[in-house]
N, C-alpha and C positions, 0 to 999 in steps of 0.2 A: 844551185840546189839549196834552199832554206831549210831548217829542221823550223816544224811548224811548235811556235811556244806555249805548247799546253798539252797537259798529260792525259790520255783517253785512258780512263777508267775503265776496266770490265771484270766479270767475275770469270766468266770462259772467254778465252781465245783460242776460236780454233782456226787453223792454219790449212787451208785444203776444203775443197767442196765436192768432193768424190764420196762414196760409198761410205766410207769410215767417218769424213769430216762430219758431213751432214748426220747421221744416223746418230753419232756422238750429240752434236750440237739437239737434236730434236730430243734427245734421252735427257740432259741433264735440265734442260728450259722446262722437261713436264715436271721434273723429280724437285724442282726447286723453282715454283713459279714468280718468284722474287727479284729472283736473279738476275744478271744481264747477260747473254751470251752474243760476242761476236763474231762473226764471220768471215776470216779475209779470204780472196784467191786472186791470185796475179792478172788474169783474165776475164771471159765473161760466165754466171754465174754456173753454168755448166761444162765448162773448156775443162775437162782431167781425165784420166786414163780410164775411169769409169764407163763412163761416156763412148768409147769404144772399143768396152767389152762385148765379144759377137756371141757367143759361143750359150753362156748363160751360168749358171751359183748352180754347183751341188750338196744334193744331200738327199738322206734315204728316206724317201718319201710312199713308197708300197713295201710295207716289212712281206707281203705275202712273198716278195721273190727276192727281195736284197736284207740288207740286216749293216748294223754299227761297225759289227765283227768284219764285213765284207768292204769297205768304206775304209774304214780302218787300215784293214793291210794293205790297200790298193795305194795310199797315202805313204806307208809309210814304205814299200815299195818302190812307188816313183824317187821318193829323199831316199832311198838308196844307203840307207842305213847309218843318218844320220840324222832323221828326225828326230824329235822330245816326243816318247810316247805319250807319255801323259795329259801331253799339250795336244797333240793330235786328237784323242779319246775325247776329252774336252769340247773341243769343236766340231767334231764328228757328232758327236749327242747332244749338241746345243742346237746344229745345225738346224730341226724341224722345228724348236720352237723359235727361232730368230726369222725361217722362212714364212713364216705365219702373220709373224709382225708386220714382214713389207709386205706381205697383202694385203692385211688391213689396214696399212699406208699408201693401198691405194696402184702396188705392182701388177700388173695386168699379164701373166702368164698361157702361155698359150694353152688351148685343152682338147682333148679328142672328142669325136663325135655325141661319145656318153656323158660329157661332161667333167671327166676326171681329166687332172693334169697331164701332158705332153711329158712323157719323160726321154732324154733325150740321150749319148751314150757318146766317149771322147773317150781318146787316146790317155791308158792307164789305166781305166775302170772295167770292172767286168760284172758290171749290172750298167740298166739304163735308169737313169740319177740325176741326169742333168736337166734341170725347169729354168724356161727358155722362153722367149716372146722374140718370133722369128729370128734373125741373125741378128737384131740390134739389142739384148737383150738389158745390156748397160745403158743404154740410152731413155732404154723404159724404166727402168729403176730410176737413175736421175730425176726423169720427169716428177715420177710419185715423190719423190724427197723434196724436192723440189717444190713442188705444192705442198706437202707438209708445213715445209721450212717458212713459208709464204704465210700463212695462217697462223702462224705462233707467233705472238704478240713481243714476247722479253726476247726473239730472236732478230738483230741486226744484219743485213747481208750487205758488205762492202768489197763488190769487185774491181780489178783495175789496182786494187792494195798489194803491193808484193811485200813479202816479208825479206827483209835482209839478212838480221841476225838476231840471236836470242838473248835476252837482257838475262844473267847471271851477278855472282859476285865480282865476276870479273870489271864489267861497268859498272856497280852500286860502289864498292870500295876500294875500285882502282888499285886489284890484287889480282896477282895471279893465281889460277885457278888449276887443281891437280887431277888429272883422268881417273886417279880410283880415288881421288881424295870428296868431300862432304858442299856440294853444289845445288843452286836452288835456282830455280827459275823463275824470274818476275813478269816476263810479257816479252816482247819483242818491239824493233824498232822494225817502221813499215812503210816502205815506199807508196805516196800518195802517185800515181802515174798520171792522174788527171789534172793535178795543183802541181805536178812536181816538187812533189814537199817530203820530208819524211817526216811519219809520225809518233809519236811515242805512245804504247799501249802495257798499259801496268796490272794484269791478272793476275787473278791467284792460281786459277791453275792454266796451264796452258796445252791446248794436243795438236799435237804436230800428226797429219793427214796429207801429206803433198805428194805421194806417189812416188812413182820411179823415176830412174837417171834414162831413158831410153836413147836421147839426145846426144849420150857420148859416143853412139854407132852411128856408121856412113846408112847404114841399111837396119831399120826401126819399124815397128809399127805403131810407139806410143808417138803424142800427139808433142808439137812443136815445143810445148810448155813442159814436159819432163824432161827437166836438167837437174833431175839430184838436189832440191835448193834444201829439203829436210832432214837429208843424210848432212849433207855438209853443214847446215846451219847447228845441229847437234855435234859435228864430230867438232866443231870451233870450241862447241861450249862445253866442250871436252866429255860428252856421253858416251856411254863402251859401245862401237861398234864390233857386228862381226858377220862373216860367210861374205863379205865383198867379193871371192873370187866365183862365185855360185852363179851365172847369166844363161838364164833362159833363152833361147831362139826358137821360136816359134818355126816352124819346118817348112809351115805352107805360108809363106807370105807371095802374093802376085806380085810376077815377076815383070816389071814393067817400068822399063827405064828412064829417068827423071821423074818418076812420081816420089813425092816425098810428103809426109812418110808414108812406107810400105801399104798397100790396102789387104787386110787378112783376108784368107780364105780360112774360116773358120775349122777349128779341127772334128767338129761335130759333122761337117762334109767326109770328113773320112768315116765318120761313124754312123754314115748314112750308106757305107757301103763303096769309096770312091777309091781309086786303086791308085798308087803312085806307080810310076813309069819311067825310066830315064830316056832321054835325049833319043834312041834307037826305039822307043819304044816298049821297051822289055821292061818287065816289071824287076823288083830289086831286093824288096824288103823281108823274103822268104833266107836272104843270105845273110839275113843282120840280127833276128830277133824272129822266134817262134811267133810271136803275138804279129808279126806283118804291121800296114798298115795301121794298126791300132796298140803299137810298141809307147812305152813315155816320152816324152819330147825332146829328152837329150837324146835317145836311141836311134829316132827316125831324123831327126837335125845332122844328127854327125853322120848315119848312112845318107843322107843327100847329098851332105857334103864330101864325105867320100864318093860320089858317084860323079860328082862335077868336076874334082880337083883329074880323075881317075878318065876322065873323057874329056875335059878339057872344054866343058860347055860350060855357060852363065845359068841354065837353069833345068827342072827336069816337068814331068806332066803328073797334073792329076784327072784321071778318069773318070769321068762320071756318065757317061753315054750310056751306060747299062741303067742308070738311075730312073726312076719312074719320074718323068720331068713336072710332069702338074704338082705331084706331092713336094719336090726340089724344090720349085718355084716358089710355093706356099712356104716353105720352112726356111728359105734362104733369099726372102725377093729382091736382096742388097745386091746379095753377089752375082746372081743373074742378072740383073740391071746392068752391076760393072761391069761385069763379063761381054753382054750384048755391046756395050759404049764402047769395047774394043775388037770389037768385030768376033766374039768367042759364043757362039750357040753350041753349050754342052751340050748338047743332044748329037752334035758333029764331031767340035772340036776339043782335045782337051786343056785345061787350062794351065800356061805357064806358071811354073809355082820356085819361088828359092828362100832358103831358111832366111829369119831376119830378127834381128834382138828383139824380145817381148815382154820380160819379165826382169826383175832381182829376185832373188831369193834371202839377199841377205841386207844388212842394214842397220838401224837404230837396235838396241835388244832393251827385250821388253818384256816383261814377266807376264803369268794370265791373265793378271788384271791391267795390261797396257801400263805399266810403269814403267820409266824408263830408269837410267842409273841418278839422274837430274830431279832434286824433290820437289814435287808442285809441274812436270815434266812429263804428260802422255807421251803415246803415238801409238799410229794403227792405221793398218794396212800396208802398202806395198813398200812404203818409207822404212817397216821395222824387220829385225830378226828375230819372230817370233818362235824359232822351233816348229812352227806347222808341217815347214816346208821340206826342213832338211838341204840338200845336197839339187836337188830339183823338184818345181812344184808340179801336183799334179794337176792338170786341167779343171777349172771352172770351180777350184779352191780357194780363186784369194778375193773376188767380194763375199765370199763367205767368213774367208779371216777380217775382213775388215768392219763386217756386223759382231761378228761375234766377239771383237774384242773392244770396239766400241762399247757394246753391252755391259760386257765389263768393266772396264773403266768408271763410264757411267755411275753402274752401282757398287761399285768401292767408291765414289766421292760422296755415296748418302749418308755413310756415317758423319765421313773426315772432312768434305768439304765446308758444315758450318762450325768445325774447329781452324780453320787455316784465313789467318790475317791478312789485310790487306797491306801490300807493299808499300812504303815508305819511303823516300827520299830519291825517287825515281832518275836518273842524272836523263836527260836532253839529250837527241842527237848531236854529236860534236860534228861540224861541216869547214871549221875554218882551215883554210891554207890550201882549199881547192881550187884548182884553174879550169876553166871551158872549152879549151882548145884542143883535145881528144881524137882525134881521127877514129871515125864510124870502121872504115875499111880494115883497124888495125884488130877490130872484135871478129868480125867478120872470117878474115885472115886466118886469127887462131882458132876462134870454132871448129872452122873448118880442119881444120890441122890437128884439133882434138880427136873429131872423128876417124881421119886418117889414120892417125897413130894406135887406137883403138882396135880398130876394123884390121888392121894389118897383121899387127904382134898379140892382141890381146885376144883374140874371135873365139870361134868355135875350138880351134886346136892350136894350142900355145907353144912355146918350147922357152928351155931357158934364156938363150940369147935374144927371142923376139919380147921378153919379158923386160930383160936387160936393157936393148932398144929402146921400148915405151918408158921403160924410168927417164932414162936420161933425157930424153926428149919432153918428155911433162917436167921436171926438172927445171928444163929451160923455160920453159911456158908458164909454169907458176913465178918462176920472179918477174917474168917480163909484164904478167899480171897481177903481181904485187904493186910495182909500178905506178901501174894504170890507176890502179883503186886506190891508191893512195894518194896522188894528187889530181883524179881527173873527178869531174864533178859526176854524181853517181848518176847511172840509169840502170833499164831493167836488162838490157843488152850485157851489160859489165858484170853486172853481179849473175847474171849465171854464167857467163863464161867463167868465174870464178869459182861456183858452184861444179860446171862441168869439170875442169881441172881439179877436183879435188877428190872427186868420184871416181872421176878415170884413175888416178893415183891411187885412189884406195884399192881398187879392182885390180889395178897390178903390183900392189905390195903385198895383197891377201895372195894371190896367186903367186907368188915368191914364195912364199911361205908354204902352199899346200905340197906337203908330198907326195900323196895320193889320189889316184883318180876318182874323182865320185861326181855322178850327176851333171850338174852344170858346167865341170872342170875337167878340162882336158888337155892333159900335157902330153906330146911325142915323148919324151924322154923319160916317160912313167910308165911307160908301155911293158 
């Protein structure tokens, strides 16, 4: 592995090409047509959690039947009583002017016969709020960004660049650096994957956009490249994290063995009317939460869950046979496709469904302008703890947190951005005293043994001892990948195994710590 000998200049480096990266990078290249903005992501230019989002962005777009005030408490509801109201209200009332921008960027939303928007309705909400382009709706948004991003001239897009780690005072003055103490960010070092080189990248300001840890569970829906690299890459460079014990599982993921990851059945199929069922057939959700079927997603997650442990099956059913199937088809053509390629005609049969990790709720923190504790140090979207969220998110929330605090960020750099200097005396990747001789199977190995440890003690319902268990066992796994990374020559395999151990760890120290049940956290011994 060579560190390549020359310092790549930029004004933004943004880190992540999902909802937040991009929307960021397009806001500050118009606001300051001078400037350079570049763009790294470890993969290809639309590979991120974004990308498969099914469900769609809400926000209160017919005041004739819904309202801020309704949006609002249904938010702050699902967080369970630890959301930032303020922060909530915030984005709640930004929501319609941010939804307006992706369309005239080009988002192509679905619309009913008269021509007004499709408004579509999920688990938590009690209006229909959710603006949708069929079940792929993150896929449509990328695209639009996506060409945007294409057409802007002072925008750079370098994929196959993984980021490692974040250039601080820690590498400028070969000092240690203190978690509440006075730290600045200068750029990041960045794995070139196609030269095999690392490279050095020296901004003034920097936003961290990488998404979620999905990767630390045996059973996920985010996509193979959510391993935590921005949580972890900030928690080195010593940023306050917090709510790591806060993990979403998605309720309905298809239940379908060896497929990796999980293929969602969207939760707007339940709010199309589709009944959950367990294993016998009998419906369940009338014993768990007044609201049934359309309860918030730690509610109906842990009643599935209690329903499998309680029968002793791998998985339960969602109904949709009563659905009007032309209208299904039209609104969902993904999962009818999946569904048929497994031999599943709703119209017959119902569809194998079991909860599966989908979200964090917690992470980087970051004030409403996206600042982190780190000066010259964004971040936004599913990377940070913005307060939006609370305790659990609610449905078709978070690329809405990630325009709307993009936004932000944005324009708090229009005053302060042409006050802030450029970095100086950048130090080079150090590489000497690495060897090549690494065994692939040894990454492999622990990966895999990351998720196990995860998926076992850390899940849906924790308890002290199974808490206890995953310490020690990460414990283990973080020296034996100290190790690695210290003398084996780097690749993009190691450094997120490194990344995933450091998430998972954080996930069960925060959950050490919670004493109380709320939302995404669930401990037997709190009961």
């Amino acid at each position: 592995m060579n560190a390549e000998k020359k310092i790549h200049k930029t004004d933004f480096l943004v880190i992540g090409s999902g909802i937040a990266g991009l929307s960021f990078a397009l806001k500050v290249a118009n606001n300051f047509k001078n400037a350079t903005v570049t763009i790294v992501t470890k993969n290809e230019k639309n590979e991120c959690n974004t990308k498969y989002a099914q469900g769609g962005i809400s926000t209160v777009w017919d005041k004739t039947v819904d309202s801020f005030e309704q949006h609002i408490e249904d938010t702050l509801i699902a967080g369970d009583g630890l959301c930032d109201e303020k922060v909530v209200k915030m984005v709640v009332e930004s929501a319609p002017d941010r939804l307006r921008e992706l369309i005239e960027w080009g988002t192509q939303f679905d619309k009913t016969k008269d021509g007004s928007y499709s408004l579509g309705r999920e688990g938590g909400h009690s209006q229909d709020r959710v603006l949708h382009h069929k079940d792929i709706t993150g896929a449509e948004i990328e695209r639009a960004l996506l060409q945007q991003v294409e057409n802007t001239e002072n925008i750079t897009f370098l994929n196959y660049h993984y980021a490692i780690d974040l250039i601080t005072e820690h590498q400028l003055k070969q000092k240690q650096t203190k978690r509440k103490g006075k730290i600045t960010c200068y750029g990041a070092y960045v794995l070139d994957e196609k030269k095999n080189c690392v490279k050095t990248f020296s901004a003034k300001v920097t936003m961290l956009a990488t998404g979620g840890n999905g990767q630390v569970y045996s059973t996920t829906t985010n996509p193979v490249i959510a391993t935590g690299d921005g949580i972890a890459m900030a928690y080195r460079a010593k940023a306050e994290i917090s709510d790591m014990e806060f993990i979403q599982f998605h309720p309905t993921a298809l239940y379908n063995p060896g497929e990796y990851p999980a293929f969602l059945i969207s939760e707007a199929v339940r709010g199309e009317g589709a009944i959950l069922r367990n294993y016998n057939g009998d419906r369940f959700m009338h014993n768990y939460d007044d609201r049934e079927e359309l309860a918030s997603r730690d509610i109906v997650a842990r009643a599935i869950d209690r329903e499998l442990k309680k029968n002793g099956t791998p998985n339960v059913y969602l109904d949709c046979t009563h659905i009007d199937y032309n209208a299904f088809k039209k609104h969902f053509p993904n999962i009818t496709e999946k569904c048929l390629s497994l031999g599943i005609d709703i119209r017959k049969k119902y569809i194998p469904v079991c909860p599966a990790q989908h979200y964090i709720c917690g992470g980087v923190n970051v004030s409403k302008k996206g600042k982190t504790s780190i000066k010259n140090l964004y971040a936004s979207g599913e990377v940070t703890r913005s307060g939006l969220h609370g305790a659990n998110r609610l449905a078709s929330n978070s690329l809405l947190e990630g325009l709307v605090f993009s936004h932000n960020a944005a324009e708090s750099l229009i005053k302060r951005f042409p006050k802030i200097k450029s970095p100086t005396n950048i130090p080079q990747w150090n590489d000497s005293g690495v060897v090549k001789n690494m065994e692939k199977i040894l990454i492999t190995h622990d990966r895999n043994e990351v998720k196990t440890i995860m998926s076992n003690y850390v899940g849906i319902v924790r308890s002290n001892e199974r808490l206890l268990r995953a310490e020690r066992r990460l414990k283990g796994l973080y020296e034996d990948n100290k190790r690695l990374y210290d003398y084996s020559e780097l690749s993009t395999d190691l450094c997120e195994l490194r990344n995933l151990i450091t998430t998972a760890y954080l996930i069960t120290q925060f959950s050490k710590n919670r004493k109380e049940n709320k939302g995404g956290f669930y401990s037997a011994d709190l009961v």
